[in-house]
C-alpha positions as a printed Julia matrix, in Angstrom:
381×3 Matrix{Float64}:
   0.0     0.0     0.0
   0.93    3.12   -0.48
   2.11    5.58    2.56
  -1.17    7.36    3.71
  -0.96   10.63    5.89
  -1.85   10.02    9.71
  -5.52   11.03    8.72
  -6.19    9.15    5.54
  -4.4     6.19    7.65
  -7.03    6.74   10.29
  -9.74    6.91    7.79
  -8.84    3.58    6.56
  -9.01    1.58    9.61
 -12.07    3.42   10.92
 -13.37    2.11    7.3
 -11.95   -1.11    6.98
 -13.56   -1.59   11.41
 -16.88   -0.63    9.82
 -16.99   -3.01    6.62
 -15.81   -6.26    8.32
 -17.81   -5.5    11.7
 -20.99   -3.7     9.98
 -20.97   -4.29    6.76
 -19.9    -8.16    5.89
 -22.59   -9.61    8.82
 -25.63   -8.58    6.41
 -23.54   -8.76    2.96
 -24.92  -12.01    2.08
 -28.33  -11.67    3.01
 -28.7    -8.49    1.11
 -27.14  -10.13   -1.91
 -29.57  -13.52   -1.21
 -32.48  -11.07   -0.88
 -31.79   -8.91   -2.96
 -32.66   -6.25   -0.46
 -31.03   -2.65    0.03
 -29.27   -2.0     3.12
 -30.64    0.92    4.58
 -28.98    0.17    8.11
 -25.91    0.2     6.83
 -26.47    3.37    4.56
 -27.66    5.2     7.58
 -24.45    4.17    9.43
 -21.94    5.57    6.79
 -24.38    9.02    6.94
 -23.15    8.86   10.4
 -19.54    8.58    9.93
 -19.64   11.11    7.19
 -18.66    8.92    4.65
 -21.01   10.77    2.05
 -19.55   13.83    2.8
 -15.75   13.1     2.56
 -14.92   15.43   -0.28
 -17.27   17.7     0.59
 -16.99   21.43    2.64
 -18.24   22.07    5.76
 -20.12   24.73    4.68
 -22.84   21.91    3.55
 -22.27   19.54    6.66
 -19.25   17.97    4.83
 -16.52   16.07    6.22
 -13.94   18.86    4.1
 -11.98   16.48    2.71
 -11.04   14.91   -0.72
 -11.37   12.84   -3.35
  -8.5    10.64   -1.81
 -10.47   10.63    0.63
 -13.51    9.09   -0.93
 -11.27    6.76   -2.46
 -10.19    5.33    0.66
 -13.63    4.31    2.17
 -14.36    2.92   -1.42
 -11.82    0.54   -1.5
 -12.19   -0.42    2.2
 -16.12   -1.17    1.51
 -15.2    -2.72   -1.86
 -13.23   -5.69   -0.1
 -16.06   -6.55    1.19
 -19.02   -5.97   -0.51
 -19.34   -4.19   -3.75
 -23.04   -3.31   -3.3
 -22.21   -1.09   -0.12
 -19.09    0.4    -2.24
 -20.71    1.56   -5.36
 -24.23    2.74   -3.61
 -21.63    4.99   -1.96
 -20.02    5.82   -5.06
 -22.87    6.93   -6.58
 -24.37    8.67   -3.94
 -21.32   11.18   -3.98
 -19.73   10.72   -7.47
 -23.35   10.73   -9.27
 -25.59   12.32   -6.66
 -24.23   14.97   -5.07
 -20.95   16.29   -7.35
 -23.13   17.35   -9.82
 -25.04   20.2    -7.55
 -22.0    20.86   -5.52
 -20.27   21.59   -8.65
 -22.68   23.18  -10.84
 -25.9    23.77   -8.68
 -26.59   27.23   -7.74
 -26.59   28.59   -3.57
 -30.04   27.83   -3.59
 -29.81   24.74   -5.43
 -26.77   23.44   -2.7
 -28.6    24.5     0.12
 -31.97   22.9    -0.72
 -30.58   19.18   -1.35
 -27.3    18.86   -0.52
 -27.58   18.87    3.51
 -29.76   15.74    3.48
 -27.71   14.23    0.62
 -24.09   14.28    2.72
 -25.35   13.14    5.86
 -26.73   10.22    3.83
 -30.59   10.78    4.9
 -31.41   11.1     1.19
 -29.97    9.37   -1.74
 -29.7    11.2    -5.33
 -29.21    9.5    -8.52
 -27.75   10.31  -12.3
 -30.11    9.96  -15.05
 -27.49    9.77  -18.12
 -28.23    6.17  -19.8
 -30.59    5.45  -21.79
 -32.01    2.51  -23.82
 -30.51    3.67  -27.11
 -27.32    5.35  -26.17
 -25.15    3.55  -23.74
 -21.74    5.45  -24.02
 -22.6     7.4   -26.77
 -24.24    9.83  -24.38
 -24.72   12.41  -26.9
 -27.36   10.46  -28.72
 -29.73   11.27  -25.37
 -33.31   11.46  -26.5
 -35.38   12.55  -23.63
 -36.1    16.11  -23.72
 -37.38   18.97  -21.73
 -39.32   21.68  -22.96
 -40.41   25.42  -21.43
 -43.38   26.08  -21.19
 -44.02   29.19  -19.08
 -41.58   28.65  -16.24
 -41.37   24.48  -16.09
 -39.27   22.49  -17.87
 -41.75   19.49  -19.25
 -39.49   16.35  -19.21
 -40.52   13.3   -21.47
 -38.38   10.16  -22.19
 -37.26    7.36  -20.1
 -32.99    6.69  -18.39
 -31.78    3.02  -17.69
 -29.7     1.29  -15.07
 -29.8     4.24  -12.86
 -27.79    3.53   -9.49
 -29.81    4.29   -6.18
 -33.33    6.05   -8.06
 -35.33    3.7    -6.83
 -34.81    3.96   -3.13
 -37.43    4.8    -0.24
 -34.91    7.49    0.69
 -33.83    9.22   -2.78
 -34.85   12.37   -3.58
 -33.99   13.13   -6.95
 -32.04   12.46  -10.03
 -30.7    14.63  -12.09
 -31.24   14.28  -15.63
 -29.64   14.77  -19.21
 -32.06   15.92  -22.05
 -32.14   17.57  -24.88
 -33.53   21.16  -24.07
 -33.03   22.82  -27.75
 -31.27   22.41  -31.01
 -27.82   24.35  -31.4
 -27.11   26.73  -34.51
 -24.88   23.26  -36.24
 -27.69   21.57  -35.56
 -26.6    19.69  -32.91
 -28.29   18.53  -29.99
 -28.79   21.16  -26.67
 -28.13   19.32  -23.9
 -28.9    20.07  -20.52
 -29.06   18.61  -17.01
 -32.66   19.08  -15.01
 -33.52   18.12  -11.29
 -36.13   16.15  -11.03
 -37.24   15.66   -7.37
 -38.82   12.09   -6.68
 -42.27   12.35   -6.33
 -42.98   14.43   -9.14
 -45.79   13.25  -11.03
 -45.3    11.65  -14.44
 -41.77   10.39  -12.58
 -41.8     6.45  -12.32
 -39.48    4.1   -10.81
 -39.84    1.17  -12.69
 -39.63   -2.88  -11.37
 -36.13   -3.09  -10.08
 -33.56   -4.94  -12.31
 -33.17   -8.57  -11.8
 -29.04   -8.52  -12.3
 -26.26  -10.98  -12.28
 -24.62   -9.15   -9.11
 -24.38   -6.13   -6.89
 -27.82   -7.07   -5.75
 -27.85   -5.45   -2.84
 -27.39   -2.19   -4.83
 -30.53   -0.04   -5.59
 -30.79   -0.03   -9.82
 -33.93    0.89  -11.76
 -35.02    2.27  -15.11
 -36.84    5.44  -15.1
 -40.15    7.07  -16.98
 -40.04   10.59  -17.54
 -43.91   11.2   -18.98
 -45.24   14.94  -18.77
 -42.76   15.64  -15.8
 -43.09   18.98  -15.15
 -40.72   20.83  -12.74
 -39.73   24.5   -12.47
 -37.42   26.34  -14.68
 -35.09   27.17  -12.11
 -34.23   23.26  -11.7
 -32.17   23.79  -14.63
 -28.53   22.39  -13.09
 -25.97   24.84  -14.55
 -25.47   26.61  -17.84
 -28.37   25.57  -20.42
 -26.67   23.44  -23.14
 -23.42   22.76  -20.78
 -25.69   19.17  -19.68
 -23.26   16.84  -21.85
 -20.25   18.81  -20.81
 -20.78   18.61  -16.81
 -21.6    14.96  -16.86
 -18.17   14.35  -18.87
 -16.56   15.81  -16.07
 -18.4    14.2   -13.38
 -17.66   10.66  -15.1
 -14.3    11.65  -15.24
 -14.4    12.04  -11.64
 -16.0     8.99  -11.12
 -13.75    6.43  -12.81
 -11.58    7.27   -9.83
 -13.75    6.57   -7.57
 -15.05    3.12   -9.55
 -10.96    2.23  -10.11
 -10.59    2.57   -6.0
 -13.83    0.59   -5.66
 -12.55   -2.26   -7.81
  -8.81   -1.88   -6.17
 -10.85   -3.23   -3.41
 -12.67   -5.79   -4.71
  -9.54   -6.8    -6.13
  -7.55   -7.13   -2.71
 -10.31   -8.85   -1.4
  -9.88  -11.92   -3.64
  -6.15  -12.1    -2.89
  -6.98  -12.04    1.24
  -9.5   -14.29    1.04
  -7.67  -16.56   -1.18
  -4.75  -16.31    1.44
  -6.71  -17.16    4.41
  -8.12  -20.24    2.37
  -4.91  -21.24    1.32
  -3.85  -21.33    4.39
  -6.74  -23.3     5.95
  -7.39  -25.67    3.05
  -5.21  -28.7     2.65
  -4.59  -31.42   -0.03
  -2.44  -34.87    0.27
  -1.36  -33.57    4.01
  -0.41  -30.43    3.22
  -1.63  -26.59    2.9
  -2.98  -25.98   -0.33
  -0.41  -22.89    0.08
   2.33  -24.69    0.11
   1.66  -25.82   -3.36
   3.5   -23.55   -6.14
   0.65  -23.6    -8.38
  -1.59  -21.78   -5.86
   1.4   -19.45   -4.02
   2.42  -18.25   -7.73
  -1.17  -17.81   -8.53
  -2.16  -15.42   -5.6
   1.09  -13.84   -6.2
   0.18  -12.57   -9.55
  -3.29  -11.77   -7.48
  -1.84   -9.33   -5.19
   0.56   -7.74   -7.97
  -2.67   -6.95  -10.04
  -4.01   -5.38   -6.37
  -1.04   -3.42   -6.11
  -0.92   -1.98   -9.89
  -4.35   -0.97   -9.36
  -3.83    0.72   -5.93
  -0.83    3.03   -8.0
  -3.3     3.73  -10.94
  -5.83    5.11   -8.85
  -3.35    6.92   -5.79
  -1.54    8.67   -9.3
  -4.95    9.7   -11.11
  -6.21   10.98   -7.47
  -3.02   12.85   -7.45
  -3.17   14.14  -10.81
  -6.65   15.72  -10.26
  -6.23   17.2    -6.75
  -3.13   19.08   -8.3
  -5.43   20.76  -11.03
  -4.51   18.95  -13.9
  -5.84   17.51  -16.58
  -6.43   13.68  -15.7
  -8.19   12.25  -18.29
  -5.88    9.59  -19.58
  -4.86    8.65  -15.83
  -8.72    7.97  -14.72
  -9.44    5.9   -17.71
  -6.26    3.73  -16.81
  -7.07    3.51  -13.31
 -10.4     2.28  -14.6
  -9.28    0.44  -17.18
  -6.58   -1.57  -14.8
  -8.8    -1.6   -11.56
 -11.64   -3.19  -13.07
  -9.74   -6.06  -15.3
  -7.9    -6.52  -12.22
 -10.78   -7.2    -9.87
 -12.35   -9.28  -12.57
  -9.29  -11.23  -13.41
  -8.87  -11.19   -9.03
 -12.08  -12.92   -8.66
 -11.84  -15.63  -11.69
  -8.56  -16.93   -9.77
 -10.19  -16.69   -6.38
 -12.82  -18.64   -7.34
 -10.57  -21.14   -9.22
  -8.74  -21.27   -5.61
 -11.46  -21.79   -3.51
 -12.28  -24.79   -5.75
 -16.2   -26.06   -5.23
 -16.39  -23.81   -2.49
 -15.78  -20.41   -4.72
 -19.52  -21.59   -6.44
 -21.12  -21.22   -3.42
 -22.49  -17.25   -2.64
 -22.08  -17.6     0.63
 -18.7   -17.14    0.21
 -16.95  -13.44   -0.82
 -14.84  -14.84   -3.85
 -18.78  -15.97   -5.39
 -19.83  -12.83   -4.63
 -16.87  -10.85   -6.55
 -17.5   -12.78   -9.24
 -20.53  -12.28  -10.02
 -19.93   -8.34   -9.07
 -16.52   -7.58  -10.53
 -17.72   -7.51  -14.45
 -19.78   -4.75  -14.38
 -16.78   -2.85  -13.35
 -15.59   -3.2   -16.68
 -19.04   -1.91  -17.95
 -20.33    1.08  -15.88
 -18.97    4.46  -15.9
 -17.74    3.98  -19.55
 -16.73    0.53  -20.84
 -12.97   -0.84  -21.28
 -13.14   -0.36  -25.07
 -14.17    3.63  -23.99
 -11.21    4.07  -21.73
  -8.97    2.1   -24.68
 -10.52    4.96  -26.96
  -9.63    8.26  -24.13
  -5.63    6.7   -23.69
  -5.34    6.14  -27.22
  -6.86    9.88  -27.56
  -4.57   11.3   -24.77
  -1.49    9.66  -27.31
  -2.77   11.65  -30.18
  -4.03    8.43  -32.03
């Protein structure tokens, strides 16, 4: 690991207490259930996990993205479901008002949102443009002072919740001079009418997580839910997934180091012809590689952290922190299982439960082949 301050050292343990003493008792009944784990989300409120990178001045913790990071890879040893409904929550939830909402905007939704009493999501997806976010086809219309939203958003992290407010929403709000699309982001507070949750997804893993597609029909809200500049929509969200692929490569650095200690423990335990399975170059050599992928993720995501807290651009660093995080969590978990033999089938067991979780790291928050497509970008190819 790399050397942590005092406080981000601090962080980390308080984190790592909370996600093997909290967190991993109910992980496996969510993920049986498929249930959300409300307990547990009101615990983090309480530690102020949801406000790490945020100010005081909104009931934030005042610290950083590190930060963030930190908790994210603690919770993401353990279970992936508690890690990304925190990662969205503050990546997808509540940087896009604290960076582009107005005073009014902040101080209406973003007390509730840090202390984790409300959940927000990020409406960017949609059925017919995955990536290719600028092919968005909802739209919002004036008429007098509301913005009348129609079209629908799909696998939306933490809408669907008894506790989420609102989700902010991409749509096209006008047509540009080139004749391009306008783009612009709208709040939409839950509860609006015309606003529908739909059935929750039935997924191959983070089932604990909160994911739903959503109905936008007639959804009127007012004009001054507008989220920054008119037509800067596409723009913002660029920059908040930019953010976020930080936050997703520390998640999955997690998930990642997870495989390699509970492969170790198993090792350890488990033995064949009278001795430790350990012992036994094939599976010593094995977690070996393991840990080095652990490691090179760690690095990615400490030196794309870096990057951005120094002000500079950070765009090819993210998308190889994502990029390496998430191939290394899903690689982690295929050798885990392999390790844990008959056992590694069962979900009961973490190494199950990473892999079914792990490959949608290589899928949300832009795709491998999209992060391929930013380096080889960054190289001038």
């Amino acid at each position: 690991m790399a050397m942590l301050t005092p406080e981000h050292e601090e962080l980390r343990r308080s984190v790592e207490d909370f996600a093997n003493n909290v967190v991993d008792p109910v992980a496996a009944q969510h993920d049986r259930e498929h249930t959300f784990p409300y307990d547990v989300v009101r615990a983090m409120g309480e530690m102020g996990l949801f406000g790490l990178p945020i100010s005081e001045e909104y009931g934030g913790m005042g610290g950083d993205y590190f930060a963030l990071g930190i908790a994210l890879e603690e919770l993401g040893r353990v279970d992936q479901s508690v890690a990304i409904t925190l990662e969205a929550a503050v990546s997808l939830g509540i940087m896009p008002i604290y960076k582009f909402g107005t005073e009014e905007q902040k101080n209406t939704y973003l007390p509730d949102l840090v202390a984790g009493r409300a959940l927000a999501g990020f409406g960017l997806t949609e059925p017919d443009c995955g990536s290719d976010a600028g092919g968005t086809k909802t739209t919002a219309k004036l008429d007098g002072d509301q913005w009348v939203v129609n079209g629908s958003k799909q696998f939306i992290t933490n809408s669907g919740t008894d506790i989420t407010s609102l989700v902010t929403a991409t749509a096209v709000t006008g047509t540009r001079d080139n004749g391009s699309k306008e783009i612009s982001a709208i709040i939409i507070p839950t509860g609006t009418p015309g606003f529908t949750a739909e059935a929750q997804y039935n997924k191959v893993g983070w089932n604990a997580s909160d994911t739903h597609p959503l109905t936008f029909s007639d959804v009127r809200v007012p004009e001054e839910n507008l989220l920054g500049e008119r037509g800067r929509g596409f723009a913002q969200f660029l920059s908040i997934l930019n953010e976020g692929r930080i936050a997703i490569a520390a998640l999955a650095t997690g998930a990642a180091q997870g495989c390699v200690d509970e492969s170790i423990a198993y090792a350890k335990e488990r033995t064949s012809m009278g001795r430790a399975i350990s012992e036994y170059q094939a599976i010593s050599f094995k977690i070996a590689r393991m840990e080095a992928r652990a490691w090179s993720a760690r690095q990615a995501w400490h030196s794309a952290a870096a990057k951005m807290l120094s002000g500079q651009d950070f765009t090819k660093e993210a998308s190889i922190a994502k990029m390496v995080s998430s191939e290394a969590a899903m690689d982690n978990a295929r050798d885990a299982t392999q390790i844990h033999g008959g056992y590694g089938f069962m979900n009961e067991y973490r190494v199950a439960r990473h892999y079914r979780d792990s490959k949608i790291l290589e899928i949300g928050e832009g795709t491998t082949e999209v992060q391929q497509m930013l380096i080889a970008r960054s190289l001038g190819l």
